[in-house]
C-alpha positions as CSV (number, residue, x, y, z in Angstrom):
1,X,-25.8,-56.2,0.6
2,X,-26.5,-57.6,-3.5
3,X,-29.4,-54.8,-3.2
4,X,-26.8,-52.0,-2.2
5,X,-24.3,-53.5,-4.4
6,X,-26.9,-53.4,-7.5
7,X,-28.0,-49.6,-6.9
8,X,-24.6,-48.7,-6.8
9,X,-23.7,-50.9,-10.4
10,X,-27.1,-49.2,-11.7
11,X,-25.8,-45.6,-10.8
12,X,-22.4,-46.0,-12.2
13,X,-23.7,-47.5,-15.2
14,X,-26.2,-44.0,-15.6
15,X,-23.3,-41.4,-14.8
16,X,-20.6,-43.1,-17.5
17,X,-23.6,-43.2,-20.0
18,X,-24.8,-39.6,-19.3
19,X,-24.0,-37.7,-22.5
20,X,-21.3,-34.7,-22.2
21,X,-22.8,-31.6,-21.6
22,X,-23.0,-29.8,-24.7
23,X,-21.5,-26.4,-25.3
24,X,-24.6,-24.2,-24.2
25,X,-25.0,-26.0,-21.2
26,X,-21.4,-25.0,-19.7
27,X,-22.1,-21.7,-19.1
28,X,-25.8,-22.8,-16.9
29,X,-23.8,-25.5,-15.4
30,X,-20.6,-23.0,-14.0
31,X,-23.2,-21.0,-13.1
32,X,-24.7,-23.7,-10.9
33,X,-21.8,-25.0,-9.4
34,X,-21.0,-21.1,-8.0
35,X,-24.2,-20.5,-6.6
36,X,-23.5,-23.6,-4.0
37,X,-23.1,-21.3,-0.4
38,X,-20.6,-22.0,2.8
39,X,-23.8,-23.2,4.9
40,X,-24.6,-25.8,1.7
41,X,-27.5,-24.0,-0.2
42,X,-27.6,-24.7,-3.5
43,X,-25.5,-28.1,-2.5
44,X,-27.6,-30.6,-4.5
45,X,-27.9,-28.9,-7.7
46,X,-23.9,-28.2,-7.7
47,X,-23.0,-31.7,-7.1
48,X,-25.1,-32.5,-10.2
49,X,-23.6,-30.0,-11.8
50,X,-20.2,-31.2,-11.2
51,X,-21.0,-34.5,-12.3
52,X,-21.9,-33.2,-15.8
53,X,-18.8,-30.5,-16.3
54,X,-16.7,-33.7,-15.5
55,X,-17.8,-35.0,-18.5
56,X,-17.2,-32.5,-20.7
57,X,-14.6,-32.7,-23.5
58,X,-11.7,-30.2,-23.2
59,X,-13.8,-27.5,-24.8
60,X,-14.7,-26.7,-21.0
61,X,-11.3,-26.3,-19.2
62,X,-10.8,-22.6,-20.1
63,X,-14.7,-22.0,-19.6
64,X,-14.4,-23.7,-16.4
65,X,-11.1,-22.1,-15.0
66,X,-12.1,-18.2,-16.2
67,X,-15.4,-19.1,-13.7
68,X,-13.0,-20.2,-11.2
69,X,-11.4,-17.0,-10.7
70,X,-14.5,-15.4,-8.6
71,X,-16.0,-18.7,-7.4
72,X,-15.9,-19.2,-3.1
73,X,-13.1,-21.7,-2.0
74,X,-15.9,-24.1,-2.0
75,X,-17.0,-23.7,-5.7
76,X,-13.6,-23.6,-6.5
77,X,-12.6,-26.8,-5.3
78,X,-15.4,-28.6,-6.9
79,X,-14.3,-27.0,-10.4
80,X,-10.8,-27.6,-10.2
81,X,-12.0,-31.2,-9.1
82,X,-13.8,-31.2,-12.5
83,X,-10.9,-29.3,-14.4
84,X,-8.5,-32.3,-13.4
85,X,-10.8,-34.8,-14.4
86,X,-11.7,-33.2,-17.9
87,X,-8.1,-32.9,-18.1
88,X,-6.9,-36.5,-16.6
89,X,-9.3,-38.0,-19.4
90,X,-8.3,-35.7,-22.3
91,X,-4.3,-36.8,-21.8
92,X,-5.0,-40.5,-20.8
93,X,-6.9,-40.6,-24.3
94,X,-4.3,-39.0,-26.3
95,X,-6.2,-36.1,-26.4
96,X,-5.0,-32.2,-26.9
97,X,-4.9,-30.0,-24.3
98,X,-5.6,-26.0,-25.5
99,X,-2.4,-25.4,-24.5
100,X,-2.2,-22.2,-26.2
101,X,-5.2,-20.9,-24.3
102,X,-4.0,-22.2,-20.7
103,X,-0.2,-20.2,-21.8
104,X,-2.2,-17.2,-22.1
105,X,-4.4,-17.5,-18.6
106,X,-1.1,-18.4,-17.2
107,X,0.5,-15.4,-18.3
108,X,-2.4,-13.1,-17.2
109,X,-2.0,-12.0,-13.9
110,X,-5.7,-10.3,-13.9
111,X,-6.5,-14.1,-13.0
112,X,-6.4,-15.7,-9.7
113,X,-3.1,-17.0,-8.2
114,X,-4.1,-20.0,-7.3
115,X,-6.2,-21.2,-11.0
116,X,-2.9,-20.0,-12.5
117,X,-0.8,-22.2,-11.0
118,X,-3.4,-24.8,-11.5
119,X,-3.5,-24.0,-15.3
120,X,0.3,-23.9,-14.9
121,X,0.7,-27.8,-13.7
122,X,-1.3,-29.2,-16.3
123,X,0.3,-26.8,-19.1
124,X,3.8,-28.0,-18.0
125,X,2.8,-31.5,-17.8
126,X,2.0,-31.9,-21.5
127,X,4.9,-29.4,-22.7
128,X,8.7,-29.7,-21.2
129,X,9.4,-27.0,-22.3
130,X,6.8,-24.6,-20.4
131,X,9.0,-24.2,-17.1
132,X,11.7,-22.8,-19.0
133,X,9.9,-20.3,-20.9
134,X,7.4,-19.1,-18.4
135,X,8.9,-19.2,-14.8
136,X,12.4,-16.8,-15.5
137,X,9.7,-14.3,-16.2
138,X,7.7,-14.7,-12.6
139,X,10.3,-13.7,-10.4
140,X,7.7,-10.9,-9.4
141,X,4.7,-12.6,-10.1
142,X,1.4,-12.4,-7.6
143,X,1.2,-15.8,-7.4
144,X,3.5,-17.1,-4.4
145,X,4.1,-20.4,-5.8
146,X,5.1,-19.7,-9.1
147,X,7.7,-16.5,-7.7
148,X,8.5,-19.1,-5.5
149,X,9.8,-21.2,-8.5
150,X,11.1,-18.5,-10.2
151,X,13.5,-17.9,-7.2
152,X,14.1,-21.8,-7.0
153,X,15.7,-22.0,-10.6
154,X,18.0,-18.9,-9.7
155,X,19.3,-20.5,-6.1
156,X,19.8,-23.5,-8.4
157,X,21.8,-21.8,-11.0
158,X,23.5,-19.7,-8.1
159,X,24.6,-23.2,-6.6
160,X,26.0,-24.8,-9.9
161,X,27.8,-21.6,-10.5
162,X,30.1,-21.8,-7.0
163,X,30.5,-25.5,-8.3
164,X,32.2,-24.0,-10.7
165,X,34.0,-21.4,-9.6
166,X,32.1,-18.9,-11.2
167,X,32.2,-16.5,-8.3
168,X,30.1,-13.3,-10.2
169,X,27.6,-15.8,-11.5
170,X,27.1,-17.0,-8.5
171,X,27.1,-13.5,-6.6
172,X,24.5,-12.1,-9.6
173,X,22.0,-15.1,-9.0
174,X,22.1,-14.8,-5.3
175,X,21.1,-11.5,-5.8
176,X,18.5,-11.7,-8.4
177,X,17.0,-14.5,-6.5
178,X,16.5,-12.0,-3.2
179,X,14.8,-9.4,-5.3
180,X,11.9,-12.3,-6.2
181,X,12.1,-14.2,-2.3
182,X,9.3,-13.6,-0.3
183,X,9.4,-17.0,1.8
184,X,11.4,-17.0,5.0
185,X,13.3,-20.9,4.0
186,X,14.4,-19.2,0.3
187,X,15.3,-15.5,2.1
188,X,17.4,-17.2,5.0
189,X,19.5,-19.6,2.6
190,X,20.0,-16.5,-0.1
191,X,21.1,-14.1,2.8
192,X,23.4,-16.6,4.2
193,X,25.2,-17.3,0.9
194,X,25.4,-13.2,0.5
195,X,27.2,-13.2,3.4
196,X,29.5,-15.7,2.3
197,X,30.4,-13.3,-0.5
198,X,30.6,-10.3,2.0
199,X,27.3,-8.8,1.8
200,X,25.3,-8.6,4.7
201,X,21.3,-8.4,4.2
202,X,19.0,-6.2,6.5
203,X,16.2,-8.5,7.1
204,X,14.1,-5.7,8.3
205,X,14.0,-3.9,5.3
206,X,13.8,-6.7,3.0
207,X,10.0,-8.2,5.0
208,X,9.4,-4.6,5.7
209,X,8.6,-5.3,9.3
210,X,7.8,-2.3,11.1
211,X,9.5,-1.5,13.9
212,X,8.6,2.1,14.8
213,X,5.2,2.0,17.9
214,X,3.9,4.0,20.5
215,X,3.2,1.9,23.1
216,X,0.5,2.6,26.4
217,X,0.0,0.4,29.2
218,X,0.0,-1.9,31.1
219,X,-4.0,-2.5,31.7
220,X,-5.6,-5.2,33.9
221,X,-5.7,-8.6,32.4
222,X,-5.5,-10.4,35.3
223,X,-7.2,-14.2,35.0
224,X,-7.6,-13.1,31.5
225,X,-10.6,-10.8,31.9
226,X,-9.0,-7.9,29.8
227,X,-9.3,-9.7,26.7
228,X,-12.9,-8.1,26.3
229,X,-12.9,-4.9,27.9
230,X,-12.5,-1.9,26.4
231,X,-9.6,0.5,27.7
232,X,-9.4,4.0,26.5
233,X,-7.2,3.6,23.4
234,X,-10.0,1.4,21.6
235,X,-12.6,4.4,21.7
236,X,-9.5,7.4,21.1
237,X,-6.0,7.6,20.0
238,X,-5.2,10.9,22.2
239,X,-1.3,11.0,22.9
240,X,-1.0,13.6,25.3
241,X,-3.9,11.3,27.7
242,X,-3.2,10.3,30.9
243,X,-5.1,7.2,32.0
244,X,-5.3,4.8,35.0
245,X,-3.3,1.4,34.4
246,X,-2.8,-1.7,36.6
247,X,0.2,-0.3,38.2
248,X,-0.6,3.4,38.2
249,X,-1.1,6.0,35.6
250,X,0.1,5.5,32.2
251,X,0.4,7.8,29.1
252,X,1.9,7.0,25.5
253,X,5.4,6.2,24.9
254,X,7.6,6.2,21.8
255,X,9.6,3.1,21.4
256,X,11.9,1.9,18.3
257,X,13.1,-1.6,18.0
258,X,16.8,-2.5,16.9
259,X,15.9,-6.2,16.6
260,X,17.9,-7.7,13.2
261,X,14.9,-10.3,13.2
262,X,12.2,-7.6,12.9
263,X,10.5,-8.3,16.7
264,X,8.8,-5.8,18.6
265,X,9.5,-6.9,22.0
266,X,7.0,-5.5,24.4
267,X,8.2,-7.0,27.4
268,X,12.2,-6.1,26.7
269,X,11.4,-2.3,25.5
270,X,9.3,-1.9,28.3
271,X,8.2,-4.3,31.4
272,X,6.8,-7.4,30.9
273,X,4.5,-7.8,33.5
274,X,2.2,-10.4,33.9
275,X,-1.2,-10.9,33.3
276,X,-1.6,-7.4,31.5
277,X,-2.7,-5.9,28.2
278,X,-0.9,-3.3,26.3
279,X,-1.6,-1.1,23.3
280,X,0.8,-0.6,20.2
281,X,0.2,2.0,17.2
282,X,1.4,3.4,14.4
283,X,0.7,4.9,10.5
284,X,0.7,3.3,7.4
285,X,0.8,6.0,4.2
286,X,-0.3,4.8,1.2
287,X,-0.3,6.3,-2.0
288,X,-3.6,4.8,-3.1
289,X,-6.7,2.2,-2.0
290,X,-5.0,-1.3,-1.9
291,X,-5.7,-4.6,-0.8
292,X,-3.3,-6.1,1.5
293,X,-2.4,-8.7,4.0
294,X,-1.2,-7.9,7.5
295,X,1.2,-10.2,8.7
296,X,1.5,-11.2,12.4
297,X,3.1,-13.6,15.0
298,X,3.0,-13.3,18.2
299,X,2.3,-16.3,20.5
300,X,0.0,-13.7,22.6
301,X,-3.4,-12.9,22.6
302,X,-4.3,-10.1,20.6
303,X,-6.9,-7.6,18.6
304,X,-5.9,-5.5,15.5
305,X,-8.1,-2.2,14.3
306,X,-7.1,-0.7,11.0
307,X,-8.2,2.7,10.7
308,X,-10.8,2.5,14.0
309,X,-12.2,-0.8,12.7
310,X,-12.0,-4.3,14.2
311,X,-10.2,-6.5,11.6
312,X,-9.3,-9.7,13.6
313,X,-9.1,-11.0,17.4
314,X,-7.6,-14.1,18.6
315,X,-7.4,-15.5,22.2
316,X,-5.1,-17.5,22.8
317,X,-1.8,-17.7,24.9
318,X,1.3,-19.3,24.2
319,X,0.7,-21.7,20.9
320,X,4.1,-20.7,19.9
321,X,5.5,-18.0,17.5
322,X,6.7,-18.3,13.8
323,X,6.8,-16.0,10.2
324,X,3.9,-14.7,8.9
325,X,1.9,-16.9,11.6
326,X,-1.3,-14.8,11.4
327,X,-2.7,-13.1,8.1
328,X,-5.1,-10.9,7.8
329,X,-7.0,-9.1,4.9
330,X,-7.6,-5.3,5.3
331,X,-8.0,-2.3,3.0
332,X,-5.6,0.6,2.9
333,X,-6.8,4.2,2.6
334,X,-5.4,6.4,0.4
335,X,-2.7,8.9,3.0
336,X,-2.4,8.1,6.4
337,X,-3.7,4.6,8.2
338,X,-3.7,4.4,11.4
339,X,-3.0,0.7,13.1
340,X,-3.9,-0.2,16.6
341,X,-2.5,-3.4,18.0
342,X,-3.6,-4.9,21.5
343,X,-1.4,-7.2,23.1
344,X,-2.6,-9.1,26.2
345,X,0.3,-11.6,28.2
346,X,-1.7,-13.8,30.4
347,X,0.1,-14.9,34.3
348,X,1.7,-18.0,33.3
349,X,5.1,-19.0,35.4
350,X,6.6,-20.7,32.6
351,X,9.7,-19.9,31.3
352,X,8.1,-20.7,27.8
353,X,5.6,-18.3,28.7
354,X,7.6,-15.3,29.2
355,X,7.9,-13.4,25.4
356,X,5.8,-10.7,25.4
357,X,6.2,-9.6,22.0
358,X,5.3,-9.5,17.8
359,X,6.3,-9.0,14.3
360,X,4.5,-7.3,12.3
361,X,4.4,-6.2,8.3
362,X,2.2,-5.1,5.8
363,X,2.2,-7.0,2.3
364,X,0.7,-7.7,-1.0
365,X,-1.5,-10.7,-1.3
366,X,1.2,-12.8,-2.6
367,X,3.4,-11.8,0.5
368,X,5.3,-9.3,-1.3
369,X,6.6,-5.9,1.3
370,X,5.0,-3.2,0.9
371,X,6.6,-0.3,2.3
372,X,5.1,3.1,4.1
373,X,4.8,6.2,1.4
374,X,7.2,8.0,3.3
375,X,9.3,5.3,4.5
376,X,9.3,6.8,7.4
377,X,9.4,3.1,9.1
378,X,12.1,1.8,7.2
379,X,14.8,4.5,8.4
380,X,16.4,3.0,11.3
């Protein structure tokens, strides 16, 4: 145990005297620390090189947070892990923070959400007065978290104005702040105050859930064997086909749902029989190539194609349902996109295993709507 206790005294002693890394070795080091992969190449070296950024003076925090913005989540977390502690060190000693430099990476949405808001914290720690000149302005910002203050301060100043009476304040707040809200907890409290003041919200339209699907089925998925086969509709989308179901022939149905909340529900539109699988599609226009987030719940099991491609497929029956449960990353074309959704309800007796249905949106990375080109979903 004194032996242990002794290497570990030794080691400490060589890391606090190792002298910061100098200037030109920032670049080699950020450099190091990215090249570290998910199955731990390249491990070793990082660490090391971790050890030395930490050490660094405040010179590195911008070097280290512009590398941060194309670094793997692992990478990332090791240099955020070294931003803090360059950072930690520099304010416990009194030291300045470039505070200019992280206002300007704040402000410049080409950088990544997430080192943003990171930049963000420490900016705001040092300088009171950062929240109220940067966050009014992020009310449409692609970072989640700092719309998500942005809309915060509004509900705020909303609430202080029916303190006082101030009825149009109040009104013009609540209505700024739903322009900004992309979280279900901030849209929920904003639409319920609207309606105190007579204006009623369409929920639909403000996630941009799509409600319009043609719907086939149902197919065998008795004791869950229909998760992996492959029924017509995964090798063609032909809508005037006839093919053979579980319960007979089926062919491709039209269906529009009226729900306020923005569910699709399979088993209410059509039949929900159990143990059986059942195709949804529909178009997406876009007016150019995007990234964007596809935004799912359903407590089903289910596969998702974008445009004839696999994008996602998760087994798994009954875990519950809730906003924005599943997102997944996918590319739009530019003009049509063609989405095809498989649904599978497994033969549980349940009566907490009888929805049969989904929700389903397309959005921005930050969670944002994003509506059809030709709207055609939104009329309904």
């Amino acid at each position: 145990m004194r032996r242990r206790s002794r290497s570990w005294l030794v080691l400490l002693v060589c890391l606090t005297c190792l002298p910061a890394a100098e200037a030109a070795e920032i670049e080699s080091l950020l450099n190091q620390v990215k090249a570290v992969g998910d199955k731990g190449t390249g491990n070793v070296a990082a660490q090391r090189a971790v050890t030395r950024l930490s050490e660094s003076d405040s010179e590195a925090l911008l070097p280290i947070l512009k590398a941060s913005n194309d670094a793997n989540p692992l990478a990332m977390n090791w240099l955020r892990g070294a931003f803090e502690a360059i950072a930690d060190r520099t304010v416990k000693s009194d030291g300045e923070l470039p505070l200019k430099e992280l206002e300007a990476f704040v402000l410049n949405t080409d950088n990544a959400p997430r080192i943003r808001r990171l930049a963000y914290e420490w900016l705001a720690k040092v300088d009171e007065a950062a929240p109220d000149r940067l966050i009014p302005q992020m009310l449409d910002d692609p970072s989640s978290e700092l719309r998500r203050d942005a809309v915060a301060r509004l509900i705020d100043a909303a609430k202080n104005a029916e303190k006082n009476e101030e009825k149009l304040v109040a009104h013009a707040n609540w209505k700024r702040a739903l322009e900004g809200a992309i979280d279900e907890d901030q849209v929920k409290e904003i639409v319920k105050a609207l309606k105190e003041h007579g204006e009623e919200v369409d929920l639909v339209q403000h996630f941009g859930m799509l409600m319009n699907w043609k719907l086939i089925g149902p197919f065998d998925n008795k004791d869950m064997k229909g998760f992996d086969v492959t029924y017509p509709p995964e090798d063609e989308l032909d809508f005037d086909a006839k093919y053979e179901g579980q319960l007979g022939e089926v062919e491709w149905k039209s269906y529009q749902s009226e729900n306020t909340e923005g569910e699709f529900d399979i088993g209410a539109l059509v039949f929900n029989h159990k143990g059986s699988a059942t195709y949804a599609t529909t178009t997406f226009d876009s007016d150019d190539d995007r990234d964007v987030e596809f935004r799912i719940s359903t407590q089903n099991a289910w596969k998702l194609w974008l445009n004839g491609e696999l994008l996602f497929a998760r087994e798994e029956y009954h875990r519950g349902m809730f906003f924005d449960q599943y997102r997944v990353q996918g590319t739009l074309k530019p003009g049509e996109n063609v989405l095809l959704l498989k649904v599978l309800q497994n033969e549980q007796d349940q009566d907490w295993a009888q929805d049969y249905k989904f929700t389903f949106r397309v959005t921005d990375l930050s969670g944002k709507a994003i509506r059809p080109a030709d709207d055609r979903q939104a009329s309904r």
